[in-house]
C-alpha positions, -999 to +999 in steps of 0.1 A: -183+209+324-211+209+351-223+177+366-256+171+348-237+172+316-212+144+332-239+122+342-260+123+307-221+113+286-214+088+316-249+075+312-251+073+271-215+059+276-223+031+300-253+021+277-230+016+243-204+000+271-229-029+282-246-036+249-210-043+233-196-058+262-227-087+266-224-090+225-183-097+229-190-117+266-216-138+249-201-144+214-168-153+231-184-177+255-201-194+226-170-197+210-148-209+237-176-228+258-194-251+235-182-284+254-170-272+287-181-288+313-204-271+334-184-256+362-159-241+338-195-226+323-202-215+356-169-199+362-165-178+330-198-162+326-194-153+369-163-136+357-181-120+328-213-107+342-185-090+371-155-078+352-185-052+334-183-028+363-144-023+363-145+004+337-177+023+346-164+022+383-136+043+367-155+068+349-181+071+387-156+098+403-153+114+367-191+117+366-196+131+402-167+156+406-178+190+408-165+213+383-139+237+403-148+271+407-122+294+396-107+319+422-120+356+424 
């Protein structure tokens, strides 16, 4: 699979990956939340807006690997 073709999946991917994770971060904050007091606020959507990254840091080397070339 070359390269370009890795960055347009990881691309579409991390797209459909932040729209459902802010839906399920928010909802669940809403739901959890409603009376906290405001550092325990503070603390769960810090978490939330970092813990995002952990899977598409995964799929970066995936994206940026070249393809191996096969021996003559």
């Amino acid at each position: 699979m070359s390269t370009s073709l890795k960055k347009l999946i990881g691309t579409l991917v991390t797209v459909v990956w932040l729209a459902f994770y802010v839906l399920l971060a928010a909802g669940f904050g809403r739901m959890i939340l409603p009376h906290a007091v405001w550092y325990a606020a503070f603390l769960y959507y810090a978490l939330a807006g970092t813990l995002w990254i952990i899977p598409i840091g995964l799929m970066l080397p995936w994206m940026y690997r070249e393809p191996k070339r096969p021996s003559p």
